[in-house]
PyMOL Python script that loads the backbone (N, CA, C, O; Angstrom):
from pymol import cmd

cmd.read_pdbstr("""\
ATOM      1  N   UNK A   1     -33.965 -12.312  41.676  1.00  0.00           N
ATOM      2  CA  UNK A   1     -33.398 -11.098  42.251  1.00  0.00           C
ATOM      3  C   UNK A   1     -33.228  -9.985  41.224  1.00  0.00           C
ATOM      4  O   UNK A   1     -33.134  -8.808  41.570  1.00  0.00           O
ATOM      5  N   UNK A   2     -33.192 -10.354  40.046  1.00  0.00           N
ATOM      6  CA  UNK A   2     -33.060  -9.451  38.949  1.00  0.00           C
ATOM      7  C   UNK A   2     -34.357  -8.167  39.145  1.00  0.00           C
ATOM      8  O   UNK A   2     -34.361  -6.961  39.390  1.00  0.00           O
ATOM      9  N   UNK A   3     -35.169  -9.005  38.935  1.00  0.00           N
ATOM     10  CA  UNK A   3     -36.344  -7.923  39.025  1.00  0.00           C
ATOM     11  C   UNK A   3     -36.575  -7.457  40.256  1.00  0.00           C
ATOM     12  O   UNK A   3     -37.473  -6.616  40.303  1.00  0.00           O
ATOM     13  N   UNK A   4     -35.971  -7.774  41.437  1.00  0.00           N
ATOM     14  CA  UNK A   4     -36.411  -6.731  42.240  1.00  0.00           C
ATOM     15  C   UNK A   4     -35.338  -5.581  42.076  1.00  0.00           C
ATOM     16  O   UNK A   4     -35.826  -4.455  41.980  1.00  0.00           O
ATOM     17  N   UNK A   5     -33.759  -5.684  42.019  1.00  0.00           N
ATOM     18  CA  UNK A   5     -32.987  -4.873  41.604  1.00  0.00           C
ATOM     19  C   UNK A   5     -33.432  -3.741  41.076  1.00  0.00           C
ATOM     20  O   UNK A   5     -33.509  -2.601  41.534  1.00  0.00           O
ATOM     21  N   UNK A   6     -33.902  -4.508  39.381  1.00  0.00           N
ATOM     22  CA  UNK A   6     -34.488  -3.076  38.311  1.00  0.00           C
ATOM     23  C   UNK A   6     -35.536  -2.081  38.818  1.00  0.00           C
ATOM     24  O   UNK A   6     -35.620  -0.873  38.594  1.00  0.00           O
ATOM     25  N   UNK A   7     -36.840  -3.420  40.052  1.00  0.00           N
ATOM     26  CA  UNK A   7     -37.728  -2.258  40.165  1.00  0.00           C
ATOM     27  C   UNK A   7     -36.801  -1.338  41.553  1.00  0.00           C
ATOM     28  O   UNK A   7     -37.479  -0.413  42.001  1.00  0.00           O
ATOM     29  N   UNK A   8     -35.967  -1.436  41.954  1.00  0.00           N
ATOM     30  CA  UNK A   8     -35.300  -0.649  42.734  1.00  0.00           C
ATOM     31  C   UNK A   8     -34.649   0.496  42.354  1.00  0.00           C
ATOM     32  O   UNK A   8     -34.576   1.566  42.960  1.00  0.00           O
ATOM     33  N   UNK A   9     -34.023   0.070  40.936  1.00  0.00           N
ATOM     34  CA  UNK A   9     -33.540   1.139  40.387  1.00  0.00           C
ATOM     35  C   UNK A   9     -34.414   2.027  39.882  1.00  0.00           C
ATOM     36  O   UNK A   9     -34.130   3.209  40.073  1.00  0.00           O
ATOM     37  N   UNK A  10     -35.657   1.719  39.133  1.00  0.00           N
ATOM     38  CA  UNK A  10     -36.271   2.464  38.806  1.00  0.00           C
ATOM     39  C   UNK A  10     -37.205   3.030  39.688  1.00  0.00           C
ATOM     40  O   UNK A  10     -37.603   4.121  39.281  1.00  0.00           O
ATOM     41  N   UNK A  11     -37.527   2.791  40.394  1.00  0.00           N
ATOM     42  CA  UNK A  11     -37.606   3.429  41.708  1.00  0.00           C
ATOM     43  C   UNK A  11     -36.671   4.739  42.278  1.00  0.00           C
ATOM     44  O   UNK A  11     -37.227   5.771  42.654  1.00  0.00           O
ATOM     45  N   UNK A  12     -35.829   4.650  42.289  1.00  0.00           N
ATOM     46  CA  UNK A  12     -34.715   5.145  42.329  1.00  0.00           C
ATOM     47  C   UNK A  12     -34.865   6.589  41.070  1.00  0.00           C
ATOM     48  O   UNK A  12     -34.780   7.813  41.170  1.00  0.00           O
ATOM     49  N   UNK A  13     -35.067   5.830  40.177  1.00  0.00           N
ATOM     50  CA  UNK A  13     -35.215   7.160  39.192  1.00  0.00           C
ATOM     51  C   UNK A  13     -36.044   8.288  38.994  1.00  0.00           C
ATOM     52  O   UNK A  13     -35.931   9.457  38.625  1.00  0.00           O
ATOM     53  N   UNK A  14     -37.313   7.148  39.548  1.00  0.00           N
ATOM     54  CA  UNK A  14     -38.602   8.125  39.444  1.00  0.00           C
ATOM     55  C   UNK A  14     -38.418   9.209  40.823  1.00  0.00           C
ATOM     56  O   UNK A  14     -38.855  10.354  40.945  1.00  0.00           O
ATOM     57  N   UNK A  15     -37.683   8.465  41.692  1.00  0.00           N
ATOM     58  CA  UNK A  15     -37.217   9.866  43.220  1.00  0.00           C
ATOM     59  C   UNK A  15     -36.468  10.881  42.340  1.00  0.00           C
ATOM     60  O   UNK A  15     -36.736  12.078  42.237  1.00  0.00           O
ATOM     61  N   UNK A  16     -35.890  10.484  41.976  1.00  0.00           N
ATOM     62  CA  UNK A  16     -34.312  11.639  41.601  1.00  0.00           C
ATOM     63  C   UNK A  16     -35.497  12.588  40.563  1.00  0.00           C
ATOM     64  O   UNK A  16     -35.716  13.767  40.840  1.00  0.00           O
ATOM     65  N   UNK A  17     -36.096  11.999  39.541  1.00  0.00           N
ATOM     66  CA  UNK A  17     -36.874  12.572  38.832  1.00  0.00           C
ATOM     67  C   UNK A  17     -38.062  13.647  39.291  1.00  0.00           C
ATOM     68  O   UNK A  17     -38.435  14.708  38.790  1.00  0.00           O
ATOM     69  N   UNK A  18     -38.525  12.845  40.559  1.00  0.00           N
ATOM     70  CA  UNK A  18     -39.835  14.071  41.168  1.00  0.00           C
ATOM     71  C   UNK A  18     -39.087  14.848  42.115  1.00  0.00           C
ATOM     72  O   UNK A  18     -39.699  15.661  42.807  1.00  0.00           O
ATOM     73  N   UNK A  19     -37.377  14.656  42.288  1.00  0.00           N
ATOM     74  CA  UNK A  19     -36.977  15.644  43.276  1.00  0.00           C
ATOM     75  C   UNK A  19     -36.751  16.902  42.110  1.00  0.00           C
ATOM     76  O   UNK A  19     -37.219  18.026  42.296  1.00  0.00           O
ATOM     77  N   UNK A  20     -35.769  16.442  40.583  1.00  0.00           N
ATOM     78  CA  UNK A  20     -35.980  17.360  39.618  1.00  0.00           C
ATOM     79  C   UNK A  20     -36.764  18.441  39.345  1.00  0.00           C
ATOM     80  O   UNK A  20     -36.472  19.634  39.256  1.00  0.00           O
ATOM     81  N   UNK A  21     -38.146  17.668  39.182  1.00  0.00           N
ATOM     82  CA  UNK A  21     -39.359  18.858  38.625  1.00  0.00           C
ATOM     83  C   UNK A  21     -39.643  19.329  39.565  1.00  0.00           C
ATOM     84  O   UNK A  21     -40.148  20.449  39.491  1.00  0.00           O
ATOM     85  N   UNK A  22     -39.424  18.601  41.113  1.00  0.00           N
ATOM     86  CA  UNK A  22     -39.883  19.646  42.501  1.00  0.00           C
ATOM     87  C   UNK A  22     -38.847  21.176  41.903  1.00  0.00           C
ATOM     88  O   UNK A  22     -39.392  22.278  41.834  1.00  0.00           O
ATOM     89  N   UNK A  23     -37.751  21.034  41.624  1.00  0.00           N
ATOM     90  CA  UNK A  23     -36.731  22.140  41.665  1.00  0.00           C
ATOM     91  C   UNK A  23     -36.983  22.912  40.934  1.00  0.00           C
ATOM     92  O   UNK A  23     -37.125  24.084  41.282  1.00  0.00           O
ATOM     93  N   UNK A  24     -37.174  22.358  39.210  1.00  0.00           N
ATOM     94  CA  UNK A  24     -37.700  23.249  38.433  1.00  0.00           C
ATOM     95  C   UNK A  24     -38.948  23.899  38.345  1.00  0.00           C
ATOM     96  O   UNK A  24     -39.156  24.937  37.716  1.00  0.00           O
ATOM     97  N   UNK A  25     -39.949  23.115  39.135  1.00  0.00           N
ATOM     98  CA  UNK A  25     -40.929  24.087  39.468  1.00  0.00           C
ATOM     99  C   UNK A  25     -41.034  25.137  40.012  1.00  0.00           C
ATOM    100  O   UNK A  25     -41.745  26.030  39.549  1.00  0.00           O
ATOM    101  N   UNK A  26     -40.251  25.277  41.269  1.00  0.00           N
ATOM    102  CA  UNK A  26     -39.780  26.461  41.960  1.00  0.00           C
ATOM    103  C   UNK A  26     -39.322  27.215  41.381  1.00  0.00           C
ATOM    104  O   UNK A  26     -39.613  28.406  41.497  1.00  0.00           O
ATOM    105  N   UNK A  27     -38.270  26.661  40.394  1.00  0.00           N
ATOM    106  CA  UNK A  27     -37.253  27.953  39.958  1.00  0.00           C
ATOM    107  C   UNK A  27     -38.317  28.580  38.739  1.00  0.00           C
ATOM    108  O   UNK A  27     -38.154  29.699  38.253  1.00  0.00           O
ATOM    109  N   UNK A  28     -39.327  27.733  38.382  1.00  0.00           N
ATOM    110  CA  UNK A  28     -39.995  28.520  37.007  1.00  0.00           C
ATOM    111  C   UNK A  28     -41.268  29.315  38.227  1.00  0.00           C
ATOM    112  O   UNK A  28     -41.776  30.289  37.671  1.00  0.00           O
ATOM    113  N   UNK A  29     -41.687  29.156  39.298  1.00  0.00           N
ATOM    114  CA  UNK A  29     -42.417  29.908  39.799  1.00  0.00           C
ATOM    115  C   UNK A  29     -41.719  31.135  40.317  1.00  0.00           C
ATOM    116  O   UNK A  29     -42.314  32.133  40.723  1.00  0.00           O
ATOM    117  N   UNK A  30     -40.874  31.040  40.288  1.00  0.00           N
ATOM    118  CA  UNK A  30     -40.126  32.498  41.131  1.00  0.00           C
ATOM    119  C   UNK A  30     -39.596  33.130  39.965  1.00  0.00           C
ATOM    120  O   UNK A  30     -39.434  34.342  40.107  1.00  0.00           O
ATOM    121  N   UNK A  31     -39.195  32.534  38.557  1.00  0.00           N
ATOM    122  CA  UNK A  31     -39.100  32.935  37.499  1.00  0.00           C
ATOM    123  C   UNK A  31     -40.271  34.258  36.909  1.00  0.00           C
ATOM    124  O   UNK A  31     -39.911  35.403  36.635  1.00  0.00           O
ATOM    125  N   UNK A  32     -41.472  33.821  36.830  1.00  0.00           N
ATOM    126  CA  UNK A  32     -42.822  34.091  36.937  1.00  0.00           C
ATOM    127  C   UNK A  32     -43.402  35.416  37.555  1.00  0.00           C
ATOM    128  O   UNK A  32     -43.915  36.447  37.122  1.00  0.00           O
ATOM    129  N   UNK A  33     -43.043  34.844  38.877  1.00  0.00           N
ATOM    130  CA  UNK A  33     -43.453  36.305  40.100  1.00  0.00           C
ATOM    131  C   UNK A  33     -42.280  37.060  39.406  1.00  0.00           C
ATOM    132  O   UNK A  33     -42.598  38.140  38.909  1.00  0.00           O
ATOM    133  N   UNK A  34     -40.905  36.656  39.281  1.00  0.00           N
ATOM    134  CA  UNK A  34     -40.358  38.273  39.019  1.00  0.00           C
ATOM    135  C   UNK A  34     -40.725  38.774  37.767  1.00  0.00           C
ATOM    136  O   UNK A  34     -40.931  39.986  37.713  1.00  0.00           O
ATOM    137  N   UNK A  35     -40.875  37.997  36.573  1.00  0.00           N
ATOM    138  CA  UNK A  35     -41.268  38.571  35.459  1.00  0.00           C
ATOM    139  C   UNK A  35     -42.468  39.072  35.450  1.00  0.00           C
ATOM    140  O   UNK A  35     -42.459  40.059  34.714  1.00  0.00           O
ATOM    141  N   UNK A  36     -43.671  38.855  35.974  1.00  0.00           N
ATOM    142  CA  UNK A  36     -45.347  39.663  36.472  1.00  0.00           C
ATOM    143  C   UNK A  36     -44.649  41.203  37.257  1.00  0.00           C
ATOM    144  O   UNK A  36     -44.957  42.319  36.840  1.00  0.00           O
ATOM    145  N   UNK A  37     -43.654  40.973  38.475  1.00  0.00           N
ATOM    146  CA  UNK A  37     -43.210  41.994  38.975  1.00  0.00           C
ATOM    147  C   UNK A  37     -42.717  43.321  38.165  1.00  0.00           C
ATOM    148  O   UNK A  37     -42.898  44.533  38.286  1.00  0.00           O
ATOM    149  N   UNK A  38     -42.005  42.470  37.282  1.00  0.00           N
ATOM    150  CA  UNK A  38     -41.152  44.030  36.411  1.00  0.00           C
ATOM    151  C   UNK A  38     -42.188  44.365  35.203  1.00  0.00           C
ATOM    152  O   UNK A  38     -42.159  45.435  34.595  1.00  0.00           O
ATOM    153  N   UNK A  39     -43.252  43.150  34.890  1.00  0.00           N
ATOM    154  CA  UNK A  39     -44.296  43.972  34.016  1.00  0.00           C
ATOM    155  C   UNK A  39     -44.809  44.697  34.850  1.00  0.00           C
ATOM    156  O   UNK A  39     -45.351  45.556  34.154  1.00  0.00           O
ATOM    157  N   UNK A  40     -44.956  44.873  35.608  1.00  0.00           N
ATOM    158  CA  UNK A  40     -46.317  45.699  36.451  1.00  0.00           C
ATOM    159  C   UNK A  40     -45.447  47.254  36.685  1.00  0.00           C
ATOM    160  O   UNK A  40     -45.847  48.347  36.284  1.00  0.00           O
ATOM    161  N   UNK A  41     -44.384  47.029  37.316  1.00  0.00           N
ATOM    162  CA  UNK A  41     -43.279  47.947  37.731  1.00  0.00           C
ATOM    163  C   UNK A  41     -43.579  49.068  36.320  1.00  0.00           C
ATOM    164  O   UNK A  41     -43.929  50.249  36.308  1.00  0.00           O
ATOM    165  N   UNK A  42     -43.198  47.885  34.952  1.00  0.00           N
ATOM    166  CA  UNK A  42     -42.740  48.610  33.589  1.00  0.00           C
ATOM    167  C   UNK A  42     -44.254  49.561  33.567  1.00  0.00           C
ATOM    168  O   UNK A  42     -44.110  50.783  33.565  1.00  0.00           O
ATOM    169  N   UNK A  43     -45.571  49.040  33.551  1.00  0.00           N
ATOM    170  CA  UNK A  43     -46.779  49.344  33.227  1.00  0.00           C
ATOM    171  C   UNK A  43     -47.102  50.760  34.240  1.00  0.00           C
ATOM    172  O   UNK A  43     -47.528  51.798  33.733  1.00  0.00           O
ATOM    173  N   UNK A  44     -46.769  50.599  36.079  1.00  0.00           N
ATOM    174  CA  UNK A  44     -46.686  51.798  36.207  1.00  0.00           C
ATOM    175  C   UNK A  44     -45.998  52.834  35.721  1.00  0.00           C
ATOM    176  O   UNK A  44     -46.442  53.973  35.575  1.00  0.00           O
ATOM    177  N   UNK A  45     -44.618  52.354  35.395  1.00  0.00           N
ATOM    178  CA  UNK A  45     -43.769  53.292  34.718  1.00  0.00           C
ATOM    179  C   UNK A  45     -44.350  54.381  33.704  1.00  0.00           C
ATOM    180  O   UNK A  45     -44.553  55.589  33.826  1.00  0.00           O
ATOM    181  N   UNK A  46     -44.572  53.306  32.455  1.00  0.00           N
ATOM    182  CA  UNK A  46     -45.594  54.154  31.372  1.00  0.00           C
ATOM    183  C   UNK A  46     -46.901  54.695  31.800  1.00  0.00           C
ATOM    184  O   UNK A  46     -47.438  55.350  30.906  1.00  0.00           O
ATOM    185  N   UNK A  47     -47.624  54.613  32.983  1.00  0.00           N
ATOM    186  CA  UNK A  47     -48.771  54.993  33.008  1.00  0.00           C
ATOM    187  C   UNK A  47     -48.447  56.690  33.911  1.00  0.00           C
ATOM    188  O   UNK A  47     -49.179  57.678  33.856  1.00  0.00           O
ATOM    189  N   UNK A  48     -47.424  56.580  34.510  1.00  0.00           N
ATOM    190  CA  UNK A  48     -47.043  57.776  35.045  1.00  0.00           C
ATOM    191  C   UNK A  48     -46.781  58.812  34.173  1.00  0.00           C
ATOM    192  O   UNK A  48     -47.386  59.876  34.308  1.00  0.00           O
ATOM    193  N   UNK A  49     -45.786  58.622  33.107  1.00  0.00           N
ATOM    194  CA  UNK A  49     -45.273  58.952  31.888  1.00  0.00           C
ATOM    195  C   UNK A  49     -46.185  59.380  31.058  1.00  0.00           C
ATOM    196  O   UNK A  49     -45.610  60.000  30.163  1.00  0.00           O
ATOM    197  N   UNK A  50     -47.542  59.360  30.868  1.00  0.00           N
ATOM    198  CA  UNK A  50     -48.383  59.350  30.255  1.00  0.00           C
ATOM    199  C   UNK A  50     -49.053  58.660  28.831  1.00  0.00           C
ATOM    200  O   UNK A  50     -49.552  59.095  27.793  1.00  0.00           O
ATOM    201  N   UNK A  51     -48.866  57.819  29.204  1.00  0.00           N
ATOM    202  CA  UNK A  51     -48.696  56.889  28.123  1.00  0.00           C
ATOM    203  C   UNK A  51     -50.203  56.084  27.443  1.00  0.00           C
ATOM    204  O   UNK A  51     -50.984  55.589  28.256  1.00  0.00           O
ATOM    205  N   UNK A  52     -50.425  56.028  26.390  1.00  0.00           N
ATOM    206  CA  UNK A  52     -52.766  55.254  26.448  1.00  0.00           C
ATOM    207  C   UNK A  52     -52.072  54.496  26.922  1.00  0.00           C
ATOM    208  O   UNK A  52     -50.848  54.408  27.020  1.00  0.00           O
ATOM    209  N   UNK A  53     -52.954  53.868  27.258  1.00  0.00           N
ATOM    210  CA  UNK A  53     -53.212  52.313  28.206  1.00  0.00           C
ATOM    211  C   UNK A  53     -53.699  51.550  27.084  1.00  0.00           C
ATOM    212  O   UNK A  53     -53.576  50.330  27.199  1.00  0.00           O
ATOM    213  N   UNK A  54     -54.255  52.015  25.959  1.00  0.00           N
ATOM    214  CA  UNK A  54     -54.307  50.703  25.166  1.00  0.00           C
ATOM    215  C   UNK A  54     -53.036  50.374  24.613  1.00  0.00           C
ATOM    216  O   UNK A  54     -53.205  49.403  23.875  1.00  0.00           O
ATOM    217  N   UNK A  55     -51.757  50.754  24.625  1.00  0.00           N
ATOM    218  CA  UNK A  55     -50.590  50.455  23.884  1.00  0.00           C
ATOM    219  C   UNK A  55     -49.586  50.408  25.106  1.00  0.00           C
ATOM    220  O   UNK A  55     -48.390  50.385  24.813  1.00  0.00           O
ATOM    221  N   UNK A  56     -49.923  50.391  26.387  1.00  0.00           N
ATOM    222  CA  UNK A  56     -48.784  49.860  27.206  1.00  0.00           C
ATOM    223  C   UNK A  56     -48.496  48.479  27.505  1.00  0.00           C
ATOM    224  O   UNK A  56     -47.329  48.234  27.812  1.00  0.00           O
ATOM    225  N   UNK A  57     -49.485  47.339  27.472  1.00  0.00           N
ATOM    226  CA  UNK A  57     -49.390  46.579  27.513  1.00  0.00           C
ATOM    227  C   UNK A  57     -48.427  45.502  26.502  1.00  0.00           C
ATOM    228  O   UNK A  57     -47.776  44.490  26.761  1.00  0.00           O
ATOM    229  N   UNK A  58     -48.699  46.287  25.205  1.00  0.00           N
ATOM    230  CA  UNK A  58     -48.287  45.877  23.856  1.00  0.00           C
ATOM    231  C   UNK A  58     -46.716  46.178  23.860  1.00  0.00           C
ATOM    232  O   UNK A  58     -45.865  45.316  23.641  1.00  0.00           O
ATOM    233  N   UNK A  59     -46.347  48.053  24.252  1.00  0.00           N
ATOM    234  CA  UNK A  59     -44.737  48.940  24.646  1.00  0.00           C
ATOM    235  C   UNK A  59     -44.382  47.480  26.082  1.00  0.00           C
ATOM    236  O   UNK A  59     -43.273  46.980  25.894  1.00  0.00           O
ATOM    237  N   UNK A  60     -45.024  46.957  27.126  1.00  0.00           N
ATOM    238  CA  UNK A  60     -44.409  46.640  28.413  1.00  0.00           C
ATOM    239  C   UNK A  60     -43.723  45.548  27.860  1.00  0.00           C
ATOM    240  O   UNK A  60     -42.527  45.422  28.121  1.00  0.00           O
ATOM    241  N   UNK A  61     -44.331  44.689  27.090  1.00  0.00           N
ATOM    242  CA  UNK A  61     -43.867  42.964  26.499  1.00  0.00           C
ATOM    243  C   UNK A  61     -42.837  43.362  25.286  1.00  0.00           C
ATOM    244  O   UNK A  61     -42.167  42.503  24.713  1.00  0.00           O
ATOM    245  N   UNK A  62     -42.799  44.312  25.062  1.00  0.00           N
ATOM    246  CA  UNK A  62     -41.433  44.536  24.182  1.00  0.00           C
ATOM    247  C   UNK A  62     -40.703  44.454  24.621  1.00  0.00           C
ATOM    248  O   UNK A  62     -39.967  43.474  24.504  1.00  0.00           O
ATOM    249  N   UNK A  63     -40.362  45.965  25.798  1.00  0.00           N
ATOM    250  CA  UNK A  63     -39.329  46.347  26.728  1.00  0.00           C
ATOM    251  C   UNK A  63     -39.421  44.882  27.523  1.00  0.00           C
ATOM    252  O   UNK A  63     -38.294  44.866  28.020  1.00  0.00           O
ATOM    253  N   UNK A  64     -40.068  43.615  27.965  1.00  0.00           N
ATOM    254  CA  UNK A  64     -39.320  42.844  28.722  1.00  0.00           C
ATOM    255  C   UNK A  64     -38.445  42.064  27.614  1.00  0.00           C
ATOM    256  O   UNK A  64     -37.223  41.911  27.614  1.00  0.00           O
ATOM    257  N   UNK A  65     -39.339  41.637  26.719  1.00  0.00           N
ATOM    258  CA  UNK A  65     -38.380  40.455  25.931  1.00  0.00           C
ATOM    259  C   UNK A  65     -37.213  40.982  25.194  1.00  0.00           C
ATOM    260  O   UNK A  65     -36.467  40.125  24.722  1.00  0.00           O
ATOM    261  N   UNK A  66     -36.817  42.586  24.944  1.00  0.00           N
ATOM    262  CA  UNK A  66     -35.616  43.362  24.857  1.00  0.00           C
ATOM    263  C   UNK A  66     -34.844  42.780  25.602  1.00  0.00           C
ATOM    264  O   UNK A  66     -34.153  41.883  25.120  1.00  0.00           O
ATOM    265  N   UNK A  67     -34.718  43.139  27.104  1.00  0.00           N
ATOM    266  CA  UNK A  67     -34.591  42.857  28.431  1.00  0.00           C
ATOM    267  C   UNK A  67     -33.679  41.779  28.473  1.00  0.00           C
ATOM    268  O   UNK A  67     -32.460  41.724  28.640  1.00  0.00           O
ATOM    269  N   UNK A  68     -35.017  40.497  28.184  1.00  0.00           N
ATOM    270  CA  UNK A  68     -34.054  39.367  28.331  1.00  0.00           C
ATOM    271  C   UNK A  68     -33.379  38.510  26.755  1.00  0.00           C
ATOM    272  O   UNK A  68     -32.866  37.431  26.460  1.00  0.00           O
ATOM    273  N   UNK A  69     -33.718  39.585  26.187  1.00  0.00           N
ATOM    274  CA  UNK A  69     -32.591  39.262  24.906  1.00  0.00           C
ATOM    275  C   UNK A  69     -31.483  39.429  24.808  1.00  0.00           C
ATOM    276  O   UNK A  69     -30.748  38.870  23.994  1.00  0.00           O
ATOM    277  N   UNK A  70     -31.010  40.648  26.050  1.00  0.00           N
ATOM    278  CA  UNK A  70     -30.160  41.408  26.343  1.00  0.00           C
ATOM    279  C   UNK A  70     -29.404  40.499  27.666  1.00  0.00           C
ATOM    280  O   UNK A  70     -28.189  40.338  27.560  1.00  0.00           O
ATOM    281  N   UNK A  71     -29.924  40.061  28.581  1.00  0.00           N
ATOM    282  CA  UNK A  71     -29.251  39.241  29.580  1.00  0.00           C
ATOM    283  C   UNK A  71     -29.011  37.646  29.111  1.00  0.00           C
ATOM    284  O   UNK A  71     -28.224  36.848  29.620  1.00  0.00           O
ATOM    285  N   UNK A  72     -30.010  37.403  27.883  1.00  0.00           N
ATOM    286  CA  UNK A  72     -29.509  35.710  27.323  1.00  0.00           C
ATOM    287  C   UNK A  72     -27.594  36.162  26.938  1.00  0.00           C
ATOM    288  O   UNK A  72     -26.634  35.411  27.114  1.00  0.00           O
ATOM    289  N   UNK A  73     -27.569  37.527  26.421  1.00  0.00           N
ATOM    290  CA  UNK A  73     -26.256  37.594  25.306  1.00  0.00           C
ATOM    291  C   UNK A  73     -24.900  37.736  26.088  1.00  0.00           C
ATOM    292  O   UNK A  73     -23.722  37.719  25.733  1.00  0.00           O
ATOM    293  N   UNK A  74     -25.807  37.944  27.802  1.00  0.00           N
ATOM    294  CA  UNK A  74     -24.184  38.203  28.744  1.00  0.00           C
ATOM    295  C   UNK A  74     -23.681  37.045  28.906  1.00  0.00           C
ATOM    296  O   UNK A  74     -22.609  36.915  29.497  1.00  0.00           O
TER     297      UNK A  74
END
""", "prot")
cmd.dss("prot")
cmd.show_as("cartoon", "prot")
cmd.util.cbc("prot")
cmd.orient("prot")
């Protein structure tokens, strides 16, 4: 009976475990879409502004990781 127990439990673990990465997958995909969102947002921003286009891409990934250097510190 021992071993069916353990493989029960571990059984048991590997659920709890693929319900885990189900969650964190989500939360890093919606993570994702919003961070693509506010680059794109940032990129029209500067392109309105008049800004080259060879150095907005380079100015957009600043201004995000500013951003969230700034919301890690709240």
């Amino acid at each position: 009976m021992d071993l069916y127990n353990e493989l029960n439990y571990k059984i048991k673990q590997l659920n709890e475990s693929l319900k885990r990465l189900s969650e964190n997958g989500s939360k890093y995909a919606e993570a994702e879409r919003d961070y693509k969102i506010l680059l794109r947002q940032e990129v029209l921003k500067l392109r309105d502004e008049g800004q080259a286009i060879g150095v907005i891409s380079l100015t957009c990934y600043g201004i995000l990781k500013l951003q969230k250097l700034d919301l890690k510190e709240m």
